[in-house]
PANU-433517 format. One record per residue: residue number from 1; x, y, z of N, C-alpha, C, O in turn. Coordinates in pm, 1 decimal. Example, Ala and Ser with C-alpha at 12.3 -4.5 7.8 and 13.67 -1.06 7.14 Angstrom:
<nodes>
<node nr="1" n_X="1319.0" n_Y="-569.0" n_Z="780.0" ca_X="1230.0" ca_Y="-450.0" ca_Z="780.0" c_X="1320.0" c_Y="-330.0" c_Z="780.0" o_X="1423.6" o_Y="-331.9" o_Z="846.5"/>
<node nr="2" n_X="1285.0" n_Y="-225.0" n_Z="708.0" ca_X="1367.0" ca_Y="-106.0" ca_Z="714.0" c_X="1290.0" c_Y="3.0" c_Z="787.0" o_X="1340.9" o_Y="113.8" o_Z="803.9"/>
</nodes>
This chain:
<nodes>
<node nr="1" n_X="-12403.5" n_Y="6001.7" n_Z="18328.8" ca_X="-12305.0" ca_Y="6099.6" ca_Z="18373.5" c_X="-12201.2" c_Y="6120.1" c_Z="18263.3" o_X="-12128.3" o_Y="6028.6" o_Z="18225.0"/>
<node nr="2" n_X="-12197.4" n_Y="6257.9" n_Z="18208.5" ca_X="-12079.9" ca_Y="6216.0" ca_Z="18078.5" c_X="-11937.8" c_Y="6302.6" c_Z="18146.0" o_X="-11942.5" o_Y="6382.4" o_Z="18239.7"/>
<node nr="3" n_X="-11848.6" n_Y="6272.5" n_Z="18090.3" ca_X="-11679.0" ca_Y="6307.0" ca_Z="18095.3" c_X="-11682.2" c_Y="6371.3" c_Z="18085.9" o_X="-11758.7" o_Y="6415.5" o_Z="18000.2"/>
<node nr="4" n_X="-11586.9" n_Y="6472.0" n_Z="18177.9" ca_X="-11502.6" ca_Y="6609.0" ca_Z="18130.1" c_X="-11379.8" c_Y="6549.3" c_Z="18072.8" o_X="-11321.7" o_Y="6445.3" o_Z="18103.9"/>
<node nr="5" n_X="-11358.1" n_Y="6621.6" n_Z="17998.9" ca_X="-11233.1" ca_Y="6656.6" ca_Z="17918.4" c_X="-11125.4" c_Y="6612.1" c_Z="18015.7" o_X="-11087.4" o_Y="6504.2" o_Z="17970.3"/>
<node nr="6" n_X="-11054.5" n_Y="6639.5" n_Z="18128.9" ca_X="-10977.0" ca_Y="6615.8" ca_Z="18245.1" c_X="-10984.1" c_Y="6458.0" c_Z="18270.5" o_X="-10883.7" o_Y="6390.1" o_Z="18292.4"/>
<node nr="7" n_X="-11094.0" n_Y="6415.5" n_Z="18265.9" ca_X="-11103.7" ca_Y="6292.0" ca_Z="18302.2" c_X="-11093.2" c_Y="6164.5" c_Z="18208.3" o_X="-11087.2" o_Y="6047.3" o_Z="18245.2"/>
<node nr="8" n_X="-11092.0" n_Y="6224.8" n_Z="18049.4" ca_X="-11037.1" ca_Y="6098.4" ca_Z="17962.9" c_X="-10910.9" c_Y="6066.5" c_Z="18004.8" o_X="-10839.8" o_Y="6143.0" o_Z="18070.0"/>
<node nr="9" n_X="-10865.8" n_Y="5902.5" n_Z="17952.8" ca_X="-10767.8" ca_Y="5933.9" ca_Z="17956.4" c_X="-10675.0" c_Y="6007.9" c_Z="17802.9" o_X="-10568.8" o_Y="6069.8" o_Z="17810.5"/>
<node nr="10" n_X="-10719.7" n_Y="5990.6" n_Z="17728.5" ca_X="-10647.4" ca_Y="6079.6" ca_Z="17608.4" c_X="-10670.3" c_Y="6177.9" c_Z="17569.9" o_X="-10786.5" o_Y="6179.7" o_Z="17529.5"/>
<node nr="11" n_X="-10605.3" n_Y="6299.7" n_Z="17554.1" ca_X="-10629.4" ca_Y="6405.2" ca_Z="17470.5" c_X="-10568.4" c_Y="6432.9" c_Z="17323.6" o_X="-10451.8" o_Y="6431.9" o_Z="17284.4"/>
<node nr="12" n_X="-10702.0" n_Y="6460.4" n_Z="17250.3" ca_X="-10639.6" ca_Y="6457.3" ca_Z="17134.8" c_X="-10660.1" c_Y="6595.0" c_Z="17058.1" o_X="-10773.5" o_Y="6643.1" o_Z="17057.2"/>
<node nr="13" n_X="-10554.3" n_Y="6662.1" n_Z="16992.6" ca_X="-10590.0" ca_Y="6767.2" ca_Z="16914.3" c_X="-10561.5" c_Y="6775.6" c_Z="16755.3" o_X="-10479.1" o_Y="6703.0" o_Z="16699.9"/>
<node nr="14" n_X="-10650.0" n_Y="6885.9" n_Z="16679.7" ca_X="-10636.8" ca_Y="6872.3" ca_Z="16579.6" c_X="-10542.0" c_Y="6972.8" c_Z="16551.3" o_X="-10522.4" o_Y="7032.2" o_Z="16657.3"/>
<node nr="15" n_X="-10438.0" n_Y="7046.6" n_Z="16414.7" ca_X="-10373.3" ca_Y="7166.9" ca_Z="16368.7" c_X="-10448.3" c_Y="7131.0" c_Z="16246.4" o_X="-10442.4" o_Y="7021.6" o_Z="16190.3"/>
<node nr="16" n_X="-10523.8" n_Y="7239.1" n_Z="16207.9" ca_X="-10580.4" ca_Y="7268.4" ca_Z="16071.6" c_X="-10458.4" c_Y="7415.5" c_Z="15974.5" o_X="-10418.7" o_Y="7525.5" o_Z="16013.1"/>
<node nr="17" n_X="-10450.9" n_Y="7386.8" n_Z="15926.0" ca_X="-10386.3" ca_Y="7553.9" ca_Z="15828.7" c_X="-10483.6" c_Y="7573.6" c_Z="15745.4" o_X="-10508.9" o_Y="7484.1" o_Z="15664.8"/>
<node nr="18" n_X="-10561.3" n_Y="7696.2" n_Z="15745.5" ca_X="-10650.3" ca_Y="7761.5" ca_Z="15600.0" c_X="-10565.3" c_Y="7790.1" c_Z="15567.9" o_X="-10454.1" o_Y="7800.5" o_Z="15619.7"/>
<node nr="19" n_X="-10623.5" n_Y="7817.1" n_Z="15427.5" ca_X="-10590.2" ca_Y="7950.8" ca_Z="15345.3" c_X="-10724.8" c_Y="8054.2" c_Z="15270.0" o_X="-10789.8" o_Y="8017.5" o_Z="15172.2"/>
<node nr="20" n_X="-10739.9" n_Y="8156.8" n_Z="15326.2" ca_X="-10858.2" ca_Y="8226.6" ca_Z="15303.4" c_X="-10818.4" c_Y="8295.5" c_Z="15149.4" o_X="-10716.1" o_Y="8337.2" o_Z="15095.1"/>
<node nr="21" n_X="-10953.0" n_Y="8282.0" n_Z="15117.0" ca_X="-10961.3" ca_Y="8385.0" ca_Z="14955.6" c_X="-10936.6" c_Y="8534.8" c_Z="15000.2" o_X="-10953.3" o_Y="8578.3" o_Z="15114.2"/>
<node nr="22" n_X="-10888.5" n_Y="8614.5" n_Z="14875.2" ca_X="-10866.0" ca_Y="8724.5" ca_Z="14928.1" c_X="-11016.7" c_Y="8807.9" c_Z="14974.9" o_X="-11001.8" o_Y="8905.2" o_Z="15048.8"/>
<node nr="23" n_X="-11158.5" n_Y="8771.0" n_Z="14933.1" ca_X="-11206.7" ca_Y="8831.4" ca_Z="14992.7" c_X="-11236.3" c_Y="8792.6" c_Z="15138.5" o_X="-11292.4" o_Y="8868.8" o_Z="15217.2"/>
<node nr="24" n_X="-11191.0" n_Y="8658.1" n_Z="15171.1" ca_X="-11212.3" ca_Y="8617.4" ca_Z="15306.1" c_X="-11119.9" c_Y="8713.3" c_Z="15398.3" o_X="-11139.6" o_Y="8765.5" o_Z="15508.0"/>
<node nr="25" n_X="-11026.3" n_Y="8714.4" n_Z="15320.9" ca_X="-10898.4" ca_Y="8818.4" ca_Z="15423.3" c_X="-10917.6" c_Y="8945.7" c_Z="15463.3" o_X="-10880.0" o_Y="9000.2" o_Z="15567.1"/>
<node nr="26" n_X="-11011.1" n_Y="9010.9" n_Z="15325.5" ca_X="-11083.9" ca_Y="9129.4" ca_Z="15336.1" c_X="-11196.5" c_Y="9141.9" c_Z="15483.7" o_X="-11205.1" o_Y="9231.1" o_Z="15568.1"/>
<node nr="27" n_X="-11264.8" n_Y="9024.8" n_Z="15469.8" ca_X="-11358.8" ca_Y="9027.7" ca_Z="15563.8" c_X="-11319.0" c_Y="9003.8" c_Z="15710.4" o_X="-11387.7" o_Y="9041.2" o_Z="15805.5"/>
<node nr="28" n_X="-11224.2" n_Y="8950.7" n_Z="15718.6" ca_X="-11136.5" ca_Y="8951.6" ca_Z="15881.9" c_X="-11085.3" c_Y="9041.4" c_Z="15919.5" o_X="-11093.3" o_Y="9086.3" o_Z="16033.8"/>
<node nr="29" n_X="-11011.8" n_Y="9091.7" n_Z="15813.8" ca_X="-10924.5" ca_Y="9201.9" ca_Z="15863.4" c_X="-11030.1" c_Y="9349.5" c_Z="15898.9" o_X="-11003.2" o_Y="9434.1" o_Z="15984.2"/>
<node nr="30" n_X="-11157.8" n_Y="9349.7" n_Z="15804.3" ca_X="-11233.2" ca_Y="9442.0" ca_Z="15829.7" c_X="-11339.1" c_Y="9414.2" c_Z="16002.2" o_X="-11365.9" o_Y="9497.3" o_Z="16088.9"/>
<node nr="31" n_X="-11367.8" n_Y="9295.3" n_Z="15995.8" ca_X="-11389.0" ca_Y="9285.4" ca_Z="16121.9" c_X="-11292.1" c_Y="9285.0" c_Z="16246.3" o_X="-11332.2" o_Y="9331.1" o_Z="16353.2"/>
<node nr="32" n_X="-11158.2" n_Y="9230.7" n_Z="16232.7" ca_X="-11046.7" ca_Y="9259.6" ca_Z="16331.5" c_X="-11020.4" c_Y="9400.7" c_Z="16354.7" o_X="-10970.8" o_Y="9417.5" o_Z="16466.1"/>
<node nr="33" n_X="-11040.2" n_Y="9534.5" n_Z="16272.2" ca_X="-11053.4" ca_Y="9658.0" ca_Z="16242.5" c_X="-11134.6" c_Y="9694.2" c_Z="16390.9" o_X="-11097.0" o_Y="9730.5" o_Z="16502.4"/>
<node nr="34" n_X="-11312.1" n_Y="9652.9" n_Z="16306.2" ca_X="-11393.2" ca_Y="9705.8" ca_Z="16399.7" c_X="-11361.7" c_Y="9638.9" c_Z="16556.0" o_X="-11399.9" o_Y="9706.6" o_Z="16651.5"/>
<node nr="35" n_X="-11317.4" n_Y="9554.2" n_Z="16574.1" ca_X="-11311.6" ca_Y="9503.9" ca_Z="16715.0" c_X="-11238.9" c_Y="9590.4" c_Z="16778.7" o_X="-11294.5" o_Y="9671.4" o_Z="16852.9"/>
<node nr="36" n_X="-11113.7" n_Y="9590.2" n_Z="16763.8" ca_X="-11031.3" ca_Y="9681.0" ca_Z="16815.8" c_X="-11078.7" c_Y="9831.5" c_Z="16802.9" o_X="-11088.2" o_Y="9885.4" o_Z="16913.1"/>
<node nr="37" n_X="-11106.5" n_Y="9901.7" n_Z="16709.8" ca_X="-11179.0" ca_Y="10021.5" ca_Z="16713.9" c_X="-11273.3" c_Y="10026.5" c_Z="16843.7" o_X="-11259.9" o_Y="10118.5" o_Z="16924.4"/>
<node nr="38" n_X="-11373.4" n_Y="9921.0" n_Z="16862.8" ca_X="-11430.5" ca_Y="9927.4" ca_Z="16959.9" c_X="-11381.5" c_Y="9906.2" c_Z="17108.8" o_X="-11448.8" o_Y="9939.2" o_Z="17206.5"/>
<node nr="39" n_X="-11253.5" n_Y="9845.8" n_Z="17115.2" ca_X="-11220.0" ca_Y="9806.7" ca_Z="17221.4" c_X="-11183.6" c_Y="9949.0" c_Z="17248.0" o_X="-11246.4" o_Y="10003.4" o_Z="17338.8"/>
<node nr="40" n_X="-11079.2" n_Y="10029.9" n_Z="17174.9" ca_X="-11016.8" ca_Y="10142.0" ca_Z="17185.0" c_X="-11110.9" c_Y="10244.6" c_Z="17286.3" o_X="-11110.1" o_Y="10286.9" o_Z="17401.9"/>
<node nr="41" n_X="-11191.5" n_Y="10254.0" n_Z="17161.8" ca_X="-11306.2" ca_Y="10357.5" ca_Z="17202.3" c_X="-11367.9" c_Y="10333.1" c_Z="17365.6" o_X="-11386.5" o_Y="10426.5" o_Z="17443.6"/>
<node nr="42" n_X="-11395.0" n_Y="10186.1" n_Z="17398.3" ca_X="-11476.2" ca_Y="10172.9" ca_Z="17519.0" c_X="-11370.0" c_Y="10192.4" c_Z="17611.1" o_X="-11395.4" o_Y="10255.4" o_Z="17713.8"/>
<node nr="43" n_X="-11217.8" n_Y="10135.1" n_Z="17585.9" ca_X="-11158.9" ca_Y="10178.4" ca_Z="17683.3" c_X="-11104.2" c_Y="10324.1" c_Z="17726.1" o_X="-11071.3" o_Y="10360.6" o_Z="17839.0"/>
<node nr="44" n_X="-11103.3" n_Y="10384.9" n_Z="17626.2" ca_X="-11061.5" ca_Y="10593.5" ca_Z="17601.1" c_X="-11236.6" c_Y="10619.2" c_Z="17703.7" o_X="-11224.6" o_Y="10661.0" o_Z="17818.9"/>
<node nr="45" n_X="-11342.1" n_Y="10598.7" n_Z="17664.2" ca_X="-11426.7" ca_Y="10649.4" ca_Z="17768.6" c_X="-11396.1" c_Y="10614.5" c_Z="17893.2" o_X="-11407.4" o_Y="10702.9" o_Z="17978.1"/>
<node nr="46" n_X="-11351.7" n_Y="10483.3" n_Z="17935.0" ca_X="-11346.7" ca_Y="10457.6" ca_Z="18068.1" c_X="-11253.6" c_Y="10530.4" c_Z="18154.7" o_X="-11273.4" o_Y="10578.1" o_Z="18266.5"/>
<node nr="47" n_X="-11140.0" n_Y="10529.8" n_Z="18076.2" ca_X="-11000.2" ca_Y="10637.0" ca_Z="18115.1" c_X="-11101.5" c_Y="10804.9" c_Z="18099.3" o_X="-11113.7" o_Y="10873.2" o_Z="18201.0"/>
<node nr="48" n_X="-11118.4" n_Y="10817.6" n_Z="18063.7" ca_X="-11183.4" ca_Y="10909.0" ca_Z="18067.3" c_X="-11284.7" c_Y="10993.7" c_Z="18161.4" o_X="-11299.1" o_Y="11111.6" o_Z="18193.8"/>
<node nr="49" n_X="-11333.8" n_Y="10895.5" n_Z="18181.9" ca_X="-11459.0" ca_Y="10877.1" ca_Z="18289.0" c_X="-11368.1" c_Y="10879.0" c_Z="18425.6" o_X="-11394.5" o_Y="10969.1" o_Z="18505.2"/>
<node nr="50" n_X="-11273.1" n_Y="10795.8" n_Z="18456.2" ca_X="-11210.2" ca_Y="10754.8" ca_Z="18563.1" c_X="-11091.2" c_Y="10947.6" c_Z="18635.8" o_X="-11072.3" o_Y="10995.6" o_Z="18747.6"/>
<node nr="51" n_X="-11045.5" n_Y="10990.9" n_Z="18485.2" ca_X="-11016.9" ca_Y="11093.3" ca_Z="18509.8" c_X="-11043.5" c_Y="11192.1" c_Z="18584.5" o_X="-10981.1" o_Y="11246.2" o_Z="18675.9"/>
<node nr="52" n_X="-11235.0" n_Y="11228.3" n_Z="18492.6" ca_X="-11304.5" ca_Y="11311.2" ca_Z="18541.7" c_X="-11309.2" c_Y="11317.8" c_Z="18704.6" o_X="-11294.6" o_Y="11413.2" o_Z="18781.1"/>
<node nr="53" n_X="-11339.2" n_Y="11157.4" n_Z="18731.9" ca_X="-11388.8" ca_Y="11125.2" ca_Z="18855.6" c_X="-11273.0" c_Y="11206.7" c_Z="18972.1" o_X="-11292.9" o_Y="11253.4" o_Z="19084.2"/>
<node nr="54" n_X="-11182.4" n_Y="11200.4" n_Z="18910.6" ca_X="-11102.2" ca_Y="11238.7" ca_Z="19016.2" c_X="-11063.5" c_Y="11426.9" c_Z="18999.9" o_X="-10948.3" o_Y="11467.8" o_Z="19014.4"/>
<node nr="55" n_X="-11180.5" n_Y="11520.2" n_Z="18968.8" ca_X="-11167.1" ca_Y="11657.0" ca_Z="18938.5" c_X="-11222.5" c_Y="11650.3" c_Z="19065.0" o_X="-11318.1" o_Y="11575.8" o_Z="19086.5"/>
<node nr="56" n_X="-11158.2" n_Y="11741.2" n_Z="19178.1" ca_X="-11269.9" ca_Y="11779.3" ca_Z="19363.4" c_X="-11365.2" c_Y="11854.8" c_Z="19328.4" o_X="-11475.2" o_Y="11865.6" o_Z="19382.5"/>
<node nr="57" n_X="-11315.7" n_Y="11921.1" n_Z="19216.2" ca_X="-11446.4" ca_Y="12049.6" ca_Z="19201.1" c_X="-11551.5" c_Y="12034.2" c_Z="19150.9" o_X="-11539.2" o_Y="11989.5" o_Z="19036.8"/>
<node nr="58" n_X="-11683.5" n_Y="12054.6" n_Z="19190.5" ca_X="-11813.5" ca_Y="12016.9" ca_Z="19097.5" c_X="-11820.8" c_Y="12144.4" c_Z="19006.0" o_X="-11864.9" o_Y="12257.5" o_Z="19025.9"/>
<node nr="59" n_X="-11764.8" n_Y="12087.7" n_Z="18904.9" ca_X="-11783.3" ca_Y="12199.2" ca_Z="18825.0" c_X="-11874.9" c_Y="12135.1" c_Z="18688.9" o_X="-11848.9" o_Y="12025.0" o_Z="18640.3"/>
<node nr="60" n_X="-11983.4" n_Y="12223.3" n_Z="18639.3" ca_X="-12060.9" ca_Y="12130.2" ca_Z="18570.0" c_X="-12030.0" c_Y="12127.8" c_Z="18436.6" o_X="-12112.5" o_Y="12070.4" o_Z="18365.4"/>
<node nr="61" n_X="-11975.2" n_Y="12154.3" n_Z="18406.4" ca_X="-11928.1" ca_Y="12093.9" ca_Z="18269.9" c_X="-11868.6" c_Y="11923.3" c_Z="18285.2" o_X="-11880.8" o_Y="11822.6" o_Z="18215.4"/>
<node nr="62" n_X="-11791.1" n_Y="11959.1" n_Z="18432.3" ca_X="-11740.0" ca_Y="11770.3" ca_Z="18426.0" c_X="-11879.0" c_Y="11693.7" c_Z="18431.4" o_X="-11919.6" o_Y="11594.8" o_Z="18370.4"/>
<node nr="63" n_X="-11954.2" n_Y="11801.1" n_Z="18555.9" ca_X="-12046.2" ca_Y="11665.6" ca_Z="18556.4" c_X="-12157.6" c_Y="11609.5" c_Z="18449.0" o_X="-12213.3" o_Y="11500.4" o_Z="18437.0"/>
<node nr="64" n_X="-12166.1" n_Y="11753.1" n_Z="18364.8" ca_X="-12249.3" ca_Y="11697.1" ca_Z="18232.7" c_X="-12168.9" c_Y="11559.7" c_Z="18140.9" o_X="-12222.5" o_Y="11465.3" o_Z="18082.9"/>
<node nr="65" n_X="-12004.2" n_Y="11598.0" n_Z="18157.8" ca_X="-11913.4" ca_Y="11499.2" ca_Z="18088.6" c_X="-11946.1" c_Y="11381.3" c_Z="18172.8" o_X="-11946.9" o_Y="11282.4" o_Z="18099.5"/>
<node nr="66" n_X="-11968.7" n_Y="11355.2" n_Z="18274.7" ca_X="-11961.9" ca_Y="11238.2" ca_Z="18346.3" c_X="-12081.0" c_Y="11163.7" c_Z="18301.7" o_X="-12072.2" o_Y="11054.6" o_Z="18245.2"/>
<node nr="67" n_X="-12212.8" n_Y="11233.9" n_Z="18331.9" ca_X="-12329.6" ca_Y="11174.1" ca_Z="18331.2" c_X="-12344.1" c_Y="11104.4" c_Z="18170.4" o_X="-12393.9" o_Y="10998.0" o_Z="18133.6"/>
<node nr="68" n_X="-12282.6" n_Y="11206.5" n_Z="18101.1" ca_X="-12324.3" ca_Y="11171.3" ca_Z="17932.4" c_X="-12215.1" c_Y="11009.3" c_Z="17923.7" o_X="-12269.7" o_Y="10913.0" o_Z="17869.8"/>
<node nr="69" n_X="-12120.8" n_Y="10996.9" n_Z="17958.0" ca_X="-12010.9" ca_Y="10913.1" ca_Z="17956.2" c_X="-12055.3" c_Y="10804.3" c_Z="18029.0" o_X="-12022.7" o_Y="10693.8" o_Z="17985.8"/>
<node nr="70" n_X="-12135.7" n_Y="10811.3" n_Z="18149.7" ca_X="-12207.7" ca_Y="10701.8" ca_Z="18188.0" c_X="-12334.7" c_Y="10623.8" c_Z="18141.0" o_X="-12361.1" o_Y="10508.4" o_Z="18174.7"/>
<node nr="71" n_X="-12428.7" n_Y="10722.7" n_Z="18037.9" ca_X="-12527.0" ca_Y="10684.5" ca_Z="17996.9" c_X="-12448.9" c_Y="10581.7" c_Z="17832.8" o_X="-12470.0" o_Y="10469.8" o_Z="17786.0"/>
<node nr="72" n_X="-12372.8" n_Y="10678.5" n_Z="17801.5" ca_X="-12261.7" ca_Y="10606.4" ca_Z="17667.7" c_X="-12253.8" c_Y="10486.2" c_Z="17698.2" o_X="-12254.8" o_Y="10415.0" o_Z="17597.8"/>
<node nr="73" n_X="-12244.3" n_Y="10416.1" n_Z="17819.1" ca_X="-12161.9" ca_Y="10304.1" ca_Z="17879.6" c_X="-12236.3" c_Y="10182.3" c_Z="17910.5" o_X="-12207.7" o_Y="10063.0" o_Z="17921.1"/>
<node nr="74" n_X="-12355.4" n_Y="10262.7" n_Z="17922.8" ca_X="-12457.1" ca_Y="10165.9" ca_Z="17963.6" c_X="-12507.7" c_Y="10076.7" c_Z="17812.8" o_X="-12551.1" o_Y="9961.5" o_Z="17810.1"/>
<node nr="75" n_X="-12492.0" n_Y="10145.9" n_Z="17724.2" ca_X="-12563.3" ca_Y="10078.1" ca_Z="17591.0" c_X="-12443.1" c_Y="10102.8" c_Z="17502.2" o_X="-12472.8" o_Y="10165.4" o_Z="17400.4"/>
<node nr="76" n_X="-12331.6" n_Y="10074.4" n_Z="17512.2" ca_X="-12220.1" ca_Y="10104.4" ca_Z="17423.2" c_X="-12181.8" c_Y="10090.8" c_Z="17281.7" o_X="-12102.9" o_Y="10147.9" o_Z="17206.4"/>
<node nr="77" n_X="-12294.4" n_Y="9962.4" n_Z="17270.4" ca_X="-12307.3" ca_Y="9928.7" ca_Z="17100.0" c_X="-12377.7" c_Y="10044.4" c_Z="17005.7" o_X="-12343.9" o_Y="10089.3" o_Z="16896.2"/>
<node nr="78" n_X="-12480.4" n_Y="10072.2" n_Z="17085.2" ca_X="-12582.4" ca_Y="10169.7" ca_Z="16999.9" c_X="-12472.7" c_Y="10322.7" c_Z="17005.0" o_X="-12483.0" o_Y="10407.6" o_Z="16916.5"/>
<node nr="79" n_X="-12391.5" n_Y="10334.8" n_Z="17098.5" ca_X="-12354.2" ca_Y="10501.9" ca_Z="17117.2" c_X="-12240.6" c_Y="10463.7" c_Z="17045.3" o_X="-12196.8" o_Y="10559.2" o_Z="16981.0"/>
<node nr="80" n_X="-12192.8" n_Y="10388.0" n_Z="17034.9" ca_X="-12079.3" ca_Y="10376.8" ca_Z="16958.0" c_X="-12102.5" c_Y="10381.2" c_Z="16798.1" o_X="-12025.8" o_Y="10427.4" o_Z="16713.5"/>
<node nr="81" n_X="-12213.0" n_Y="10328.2" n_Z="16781.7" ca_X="-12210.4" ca_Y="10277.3" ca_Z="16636.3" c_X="-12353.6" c_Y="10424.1" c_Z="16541.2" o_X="-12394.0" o_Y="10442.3" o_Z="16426.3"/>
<node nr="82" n_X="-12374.0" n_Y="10478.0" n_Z="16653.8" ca_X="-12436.3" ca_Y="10573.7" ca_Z="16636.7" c_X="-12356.6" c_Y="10723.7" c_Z="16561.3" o_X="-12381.3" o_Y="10794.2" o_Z="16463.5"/>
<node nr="83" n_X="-12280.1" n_Y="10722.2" n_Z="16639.7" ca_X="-12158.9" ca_Y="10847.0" ca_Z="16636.5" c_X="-12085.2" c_Y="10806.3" c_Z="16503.7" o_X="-12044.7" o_Y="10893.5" o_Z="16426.8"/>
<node nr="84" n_X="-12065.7" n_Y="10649.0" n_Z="16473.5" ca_X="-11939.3" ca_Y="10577.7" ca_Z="16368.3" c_X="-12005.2" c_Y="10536.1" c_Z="16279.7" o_X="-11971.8" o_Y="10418.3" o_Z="16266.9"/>
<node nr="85" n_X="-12076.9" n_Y="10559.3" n_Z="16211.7" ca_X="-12201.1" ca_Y="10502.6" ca_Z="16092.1" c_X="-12112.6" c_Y="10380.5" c_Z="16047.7" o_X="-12156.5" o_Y="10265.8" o_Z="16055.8"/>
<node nr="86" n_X="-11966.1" n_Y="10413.0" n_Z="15992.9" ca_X="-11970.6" ca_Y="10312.5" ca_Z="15945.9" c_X="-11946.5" c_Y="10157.5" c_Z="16008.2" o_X="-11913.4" o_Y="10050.8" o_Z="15956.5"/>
<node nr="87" n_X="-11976.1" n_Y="10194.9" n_Z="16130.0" ca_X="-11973.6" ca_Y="9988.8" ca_Z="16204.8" c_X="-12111.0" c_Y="9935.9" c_Z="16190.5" o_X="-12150.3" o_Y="9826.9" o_Z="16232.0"/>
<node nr="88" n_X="-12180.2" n_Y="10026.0" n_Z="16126.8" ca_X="-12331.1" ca_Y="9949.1" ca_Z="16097.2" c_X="-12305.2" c_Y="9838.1" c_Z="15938.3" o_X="-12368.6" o_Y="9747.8" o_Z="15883.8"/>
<node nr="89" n_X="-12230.7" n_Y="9880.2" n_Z="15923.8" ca_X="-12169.5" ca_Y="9778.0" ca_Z="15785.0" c_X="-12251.2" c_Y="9669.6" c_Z="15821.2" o_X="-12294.4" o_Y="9655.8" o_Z="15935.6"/>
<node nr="90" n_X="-12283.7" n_Y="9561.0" n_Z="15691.8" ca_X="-12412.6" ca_Y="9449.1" ca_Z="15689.8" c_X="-12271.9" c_Y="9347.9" c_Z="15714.5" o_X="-12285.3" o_Y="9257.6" o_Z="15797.1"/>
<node nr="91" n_X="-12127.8" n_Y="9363.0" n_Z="15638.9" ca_X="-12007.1" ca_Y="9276.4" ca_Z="15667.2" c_X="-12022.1" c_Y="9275.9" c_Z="15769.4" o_X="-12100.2" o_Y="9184.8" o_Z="15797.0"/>
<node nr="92" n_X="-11979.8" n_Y="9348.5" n_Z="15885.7" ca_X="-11906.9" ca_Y="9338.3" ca_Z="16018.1" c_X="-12026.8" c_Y="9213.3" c_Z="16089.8" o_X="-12145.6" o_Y="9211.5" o_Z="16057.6"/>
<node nr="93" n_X="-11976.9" n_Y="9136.6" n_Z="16168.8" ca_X="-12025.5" ca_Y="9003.1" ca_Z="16214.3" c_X="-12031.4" c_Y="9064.5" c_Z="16401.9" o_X="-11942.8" o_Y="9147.3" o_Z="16422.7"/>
<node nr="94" n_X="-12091.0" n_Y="9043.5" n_Z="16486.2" ca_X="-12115.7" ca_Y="9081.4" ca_Z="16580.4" c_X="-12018.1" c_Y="8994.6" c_Z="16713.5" o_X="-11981.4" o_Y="9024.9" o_Z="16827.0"/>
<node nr="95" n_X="-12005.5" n_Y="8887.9" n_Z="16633.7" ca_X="-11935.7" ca_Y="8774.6" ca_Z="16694.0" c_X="-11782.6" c_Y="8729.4" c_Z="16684.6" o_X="-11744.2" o_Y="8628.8" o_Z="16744.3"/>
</nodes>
């Protein structure tokens, strides 16, 4: 039976400080970039989507906007990165 964490009695932690090379800084900041870009983007469709939802009128232009905005949603990596060539970058880390 092994320990949780809760149940030692000691906890111990480490504080490390890096210091990254400047191309390491390059490479964070370019991935901290794409994250947020993506967060942006998935959340502007959802607001988006949520908008539409609330038009009474079937008018089809929303609902072509709706349906396309839901299929976007379902696979968000590929529609996102489809439209944005450049998040296919070999840098950007997925993780």
């Amino acid at each position: 039976m092994s320990k949780t964490m809760a149940k030692l009695p000691y906890h111990y932690g480490v504080k490390v400080r890096v210091f990254p090379s400047t191309e390491q800084k390059r490479l964070i900041k370019h991935n901290s970039d794409a994250c947020r870009f993506i967060y942006n983007e998935m959340n502007g469709m959802n607001r988006e989507l949520f908008m539409l939802k609330q038009v009474k009128l079937p008018i089809a232009v929303v609902q072509t906007r709706i349906e396309t905005l839901k299929q976007r949603l379902k696979k968000p990596s590929t529609g996102i990165s489809n439209i944005h060539g450049w998040l296919n970058d070999p840098d950007l880390d997925s993780l």
